[in-house]
C-alpha positions as CSV (number, residue, x, y, z in Angstrom):
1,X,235.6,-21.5,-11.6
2,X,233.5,-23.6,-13.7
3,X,229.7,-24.4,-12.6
4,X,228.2,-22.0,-10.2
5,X,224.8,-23.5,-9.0
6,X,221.7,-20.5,-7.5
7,X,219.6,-22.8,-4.8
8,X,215.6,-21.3,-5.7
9,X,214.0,-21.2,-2.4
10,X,210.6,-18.9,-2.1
11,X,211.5,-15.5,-2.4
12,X,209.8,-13.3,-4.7
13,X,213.0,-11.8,-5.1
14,X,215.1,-15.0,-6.6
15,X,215.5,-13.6,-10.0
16,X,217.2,-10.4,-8.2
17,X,219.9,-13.5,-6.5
18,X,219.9,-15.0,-9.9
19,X,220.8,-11.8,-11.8
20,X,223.9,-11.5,-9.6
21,X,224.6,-14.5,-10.4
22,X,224.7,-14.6,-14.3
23,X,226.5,-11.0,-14.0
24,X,229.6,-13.0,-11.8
25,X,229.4,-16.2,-14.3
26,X,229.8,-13.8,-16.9
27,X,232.8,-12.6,-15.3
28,X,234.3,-16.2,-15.0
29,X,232.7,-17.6,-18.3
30,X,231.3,-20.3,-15.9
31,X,227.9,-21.9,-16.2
32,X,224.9,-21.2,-14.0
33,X,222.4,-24.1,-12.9
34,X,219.2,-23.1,-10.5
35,X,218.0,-25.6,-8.5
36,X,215.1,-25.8,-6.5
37,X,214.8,-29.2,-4.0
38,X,211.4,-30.3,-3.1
39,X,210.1,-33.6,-1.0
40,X,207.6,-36.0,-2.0
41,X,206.7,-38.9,-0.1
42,X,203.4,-41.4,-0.1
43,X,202.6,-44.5,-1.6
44,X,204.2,-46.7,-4.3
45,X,201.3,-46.7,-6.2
46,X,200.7,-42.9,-6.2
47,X,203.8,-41.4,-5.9
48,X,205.5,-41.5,-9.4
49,X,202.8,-39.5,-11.0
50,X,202.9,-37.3,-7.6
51,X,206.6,-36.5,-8.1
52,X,206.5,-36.1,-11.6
53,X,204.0,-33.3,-11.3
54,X,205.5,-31.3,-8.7
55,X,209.1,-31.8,-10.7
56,X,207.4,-30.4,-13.3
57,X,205.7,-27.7,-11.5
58,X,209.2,-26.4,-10.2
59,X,210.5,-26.7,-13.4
60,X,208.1,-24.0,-14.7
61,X,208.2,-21.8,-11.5
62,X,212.3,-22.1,-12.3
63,X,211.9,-21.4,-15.9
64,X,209.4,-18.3,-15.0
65,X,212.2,-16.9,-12.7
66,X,214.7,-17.6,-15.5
67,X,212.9,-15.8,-18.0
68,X,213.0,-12.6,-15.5
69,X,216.8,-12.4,-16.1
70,X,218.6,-10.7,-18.7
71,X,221.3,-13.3,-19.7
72,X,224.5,-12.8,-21.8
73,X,226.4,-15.7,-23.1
74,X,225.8,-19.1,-21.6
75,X,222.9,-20.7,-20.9
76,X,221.2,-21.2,-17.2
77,X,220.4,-25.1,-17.0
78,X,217.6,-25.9,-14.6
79,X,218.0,-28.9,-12.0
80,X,215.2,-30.3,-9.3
81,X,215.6,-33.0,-6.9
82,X,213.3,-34.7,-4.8
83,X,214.6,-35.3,-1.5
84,X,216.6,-33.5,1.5
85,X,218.5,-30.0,0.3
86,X,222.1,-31.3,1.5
87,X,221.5,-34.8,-0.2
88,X,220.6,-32.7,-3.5
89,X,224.0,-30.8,-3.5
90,X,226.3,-33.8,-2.5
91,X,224.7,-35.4,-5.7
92,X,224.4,-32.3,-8.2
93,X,228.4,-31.9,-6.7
94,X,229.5,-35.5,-7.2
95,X,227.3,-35.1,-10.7
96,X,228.9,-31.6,-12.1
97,X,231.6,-30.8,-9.5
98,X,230.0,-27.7,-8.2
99,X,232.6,-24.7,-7.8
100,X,230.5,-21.8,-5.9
101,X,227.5,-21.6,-4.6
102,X,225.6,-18.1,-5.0
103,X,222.4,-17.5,-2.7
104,X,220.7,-14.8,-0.9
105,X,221.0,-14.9,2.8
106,X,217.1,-15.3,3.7
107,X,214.1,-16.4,2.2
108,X,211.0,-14.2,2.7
109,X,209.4,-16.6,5.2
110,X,211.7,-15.9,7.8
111,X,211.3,-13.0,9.9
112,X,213.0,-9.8,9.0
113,X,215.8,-10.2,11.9
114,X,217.6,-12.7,10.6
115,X,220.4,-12.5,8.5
116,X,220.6,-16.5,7.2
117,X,217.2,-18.1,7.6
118,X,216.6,-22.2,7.9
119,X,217.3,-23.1,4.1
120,X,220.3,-20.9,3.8
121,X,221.6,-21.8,7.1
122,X,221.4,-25.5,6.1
123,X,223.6,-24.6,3.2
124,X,226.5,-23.2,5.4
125,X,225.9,-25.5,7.4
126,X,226.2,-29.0,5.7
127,X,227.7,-28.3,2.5
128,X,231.8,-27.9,1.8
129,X,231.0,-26.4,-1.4
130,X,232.4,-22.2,-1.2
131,X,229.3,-20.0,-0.9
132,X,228.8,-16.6,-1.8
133,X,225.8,-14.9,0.2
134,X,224.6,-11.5,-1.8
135,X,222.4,-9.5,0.5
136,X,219.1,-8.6,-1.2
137,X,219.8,-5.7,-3.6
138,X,223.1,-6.1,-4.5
139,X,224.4,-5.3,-7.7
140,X,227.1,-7.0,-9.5
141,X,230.3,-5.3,-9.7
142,X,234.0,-5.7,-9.2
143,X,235.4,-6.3,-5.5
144,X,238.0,-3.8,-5.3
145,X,239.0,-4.7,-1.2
146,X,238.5,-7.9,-0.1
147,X,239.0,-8.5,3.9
148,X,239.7,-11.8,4.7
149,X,238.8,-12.6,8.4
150,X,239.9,-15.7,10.6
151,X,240.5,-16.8,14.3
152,X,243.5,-19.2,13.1
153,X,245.6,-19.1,9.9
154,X,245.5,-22.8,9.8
155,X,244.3,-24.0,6.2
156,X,245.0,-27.7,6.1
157,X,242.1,-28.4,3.3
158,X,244.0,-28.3,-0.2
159,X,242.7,-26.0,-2.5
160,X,240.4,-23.7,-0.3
161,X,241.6,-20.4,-1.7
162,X,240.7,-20.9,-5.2
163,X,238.0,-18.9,-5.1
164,X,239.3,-16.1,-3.5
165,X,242.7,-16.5,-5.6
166,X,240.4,-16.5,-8.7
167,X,238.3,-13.6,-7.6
168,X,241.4,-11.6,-6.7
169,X,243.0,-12.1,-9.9
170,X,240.0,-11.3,-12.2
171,X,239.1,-8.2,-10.6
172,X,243.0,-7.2,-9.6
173,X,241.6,-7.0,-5.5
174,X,243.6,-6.2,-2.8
175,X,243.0,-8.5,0.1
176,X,243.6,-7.6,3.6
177,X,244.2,-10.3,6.3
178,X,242.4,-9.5,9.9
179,X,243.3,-12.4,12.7
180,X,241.2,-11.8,15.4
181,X,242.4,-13.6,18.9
182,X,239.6,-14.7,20.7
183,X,239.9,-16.1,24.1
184,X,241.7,-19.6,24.3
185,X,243.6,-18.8,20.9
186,X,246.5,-20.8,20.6
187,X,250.1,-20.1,19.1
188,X,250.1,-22.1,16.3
189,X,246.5,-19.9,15.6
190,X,249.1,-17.1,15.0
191,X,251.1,-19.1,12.4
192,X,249.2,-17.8,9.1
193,X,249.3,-20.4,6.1
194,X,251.7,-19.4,3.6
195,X,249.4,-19.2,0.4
196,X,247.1,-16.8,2.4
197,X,250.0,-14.4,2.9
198,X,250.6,-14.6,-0.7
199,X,247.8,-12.9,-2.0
200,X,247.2,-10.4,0.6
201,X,248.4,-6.9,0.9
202,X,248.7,-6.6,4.7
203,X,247.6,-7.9,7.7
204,X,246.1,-6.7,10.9
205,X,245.9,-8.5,14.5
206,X,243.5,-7.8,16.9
207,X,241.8,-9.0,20.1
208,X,237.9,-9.8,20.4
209,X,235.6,-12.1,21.9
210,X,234.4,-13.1,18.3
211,X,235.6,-13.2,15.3
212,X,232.4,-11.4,14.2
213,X,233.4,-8.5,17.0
214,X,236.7,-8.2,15.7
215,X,235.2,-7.3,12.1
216,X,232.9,-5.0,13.3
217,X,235.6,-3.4,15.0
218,X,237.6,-2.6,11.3
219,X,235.0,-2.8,9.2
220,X,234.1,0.7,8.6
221,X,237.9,1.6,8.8
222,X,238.6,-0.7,5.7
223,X,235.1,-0.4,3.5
224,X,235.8,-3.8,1.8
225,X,233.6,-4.8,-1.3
226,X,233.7,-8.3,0.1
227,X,234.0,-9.9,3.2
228,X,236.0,-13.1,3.3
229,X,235.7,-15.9,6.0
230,X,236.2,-19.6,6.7
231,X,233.9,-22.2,7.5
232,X,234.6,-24.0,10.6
233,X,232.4,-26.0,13.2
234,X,233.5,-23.7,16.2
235,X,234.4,-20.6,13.7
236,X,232.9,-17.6,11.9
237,X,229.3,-19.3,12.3
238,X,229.6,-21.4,15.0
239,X,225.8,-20.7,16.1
240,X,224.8,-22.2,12.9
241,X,225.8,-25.8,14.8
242,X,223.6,-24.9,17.8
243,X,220.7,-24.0,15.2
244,X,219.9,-23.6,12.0
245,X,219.5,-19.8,12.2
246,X,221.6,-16.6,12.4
247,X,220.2,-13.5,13.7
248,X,220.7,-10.1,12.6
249,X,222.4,-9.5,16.0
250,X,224.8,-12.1,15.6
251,X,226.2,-11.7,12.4
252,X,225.4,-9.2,9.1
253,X,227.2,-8.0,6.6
254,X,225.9,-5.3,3.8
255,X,228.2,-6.5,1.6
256,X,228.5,-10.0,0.1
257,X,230.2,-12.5,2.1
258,X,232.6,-15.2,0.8
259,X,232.4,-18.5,2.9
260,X,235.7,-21.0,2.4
261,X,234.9,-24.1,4.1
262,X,238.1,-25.7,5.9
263,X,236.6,-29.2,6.3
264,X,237.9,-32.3,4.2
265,X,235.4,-33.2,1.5
């Protein structure tokens, strides 16, 4: 885990996210950037000068934010693109190769019942890149349990549990494995991939109309430090494809959540 990029959206309470953040990088020895996207557009004529001015703005609302974090070791890099949010991370990605994601689930313009707000949302949404979502508050410490919870053990992206492998072996977790069957589940659903298995201590099955039910239903039971799940069009966040939002009463999590995308990059 190498470059860990911190999206700056308009929360007064970024450098809290970003804090987090340089705490876990510290962890890895990876590299933090924060990035804030913005979009200008207008007339030929006009619009260098335009651009340059609000790049430079955001560069000094970044730097401000920076300079409320107490940093050991490596230094935060600042990055700001002018465009569309997913466009910035597919080039900052191709650019850097962009290992984890770290953001806070809401910005304070959206109303206090949702859990991921539009800018967030848009980040689960259209990105592959793993994302860690830190609810507001949360300190930085080791993740003792991890519970890793799916509707199908199906993995066919290479790679996808580096992040998990890597957190489990820096901070010596023990990861527990919940398959939830939800209505229509198949049998090959049931067939777990093999590296999951692996790294996981045991395994529970049980039977709910969402995947998000079914980890309600053990949460409490287990008390993990982290919650664990997989990014899939009709999976863990499928309402995130029928907006751009995800209420509190959908989904939330007072812990952070790890999000593993399955898709093909």
């Amino acid at each position: 885990m190498m470059n860990i990029l911190v999206p700056i959206g308009t929360s007064t309470d970024a450098h809290e996210t970003l804090q987090y953040a340089v705490d876990f990088a510290a962890d890895f020895n990876a590299q933090i950037y924060v990035m804030e996207v913005f979009n200008v557009t207008g007339k030929t004529g006009t619009l260098t000068n335009i651009t340059q001015k609000i790049a430079e703005n955001s560069r000094e609302r970044l730097k401000d934010i920076v300079g409320q974090v107490k940093v050991d070791g490596n230094e935060i890099k600042i990055v700001n693109f002018n465009g569309e949010l997913a466009d910035g991370l597919r080039e900052l990605d191709k650019e850097l190769g962009i290992d984890l994601i770290i953001l806070a689930p809401r910005s304070n313009d959206v109303q206090e019942e949702f859990y991921l707000g539009q800018t967030s949302g848009a980040i689960i949404k259209r990105t592959n890149i793993p994302t860690l979502i830190v609810p507001k508050g949360t300190t930085y410490k080791k993740f003792k349990t991890i519970l890793v919870a799916f509707k199908s053990g199906i993995l066919k992206r290479k790679r996808i549990l580096d992040p998990l492998i890597d957190i489990k072996k820096k901070h010596s977790s023990e990861v527990n494995l919940l398959l939830v069957k939800t209505p229509g589940y198949s049998d090959d659903d049931l067939k777990v991939n093999t590296a999951l298995m692996d790294i996981s201590s045991q395994m529970t099955f049980t039977q709910n109309q969402t995947t998000y039910l079914g980890v309600l239903e053990h949460f409490q039971a287990q008390h993990p430090d982290l919650l664990c799940v997989f990014r899939r069009k009709r999976g863990f966040f499928k309402k995130l494809w029928e907006k751009s939002t995800i209420s509190k009463a959908e989904f939330y999590a007072p812990v952070p959540v790890l999000v593993l995308s399955v898709k093909k990059d």
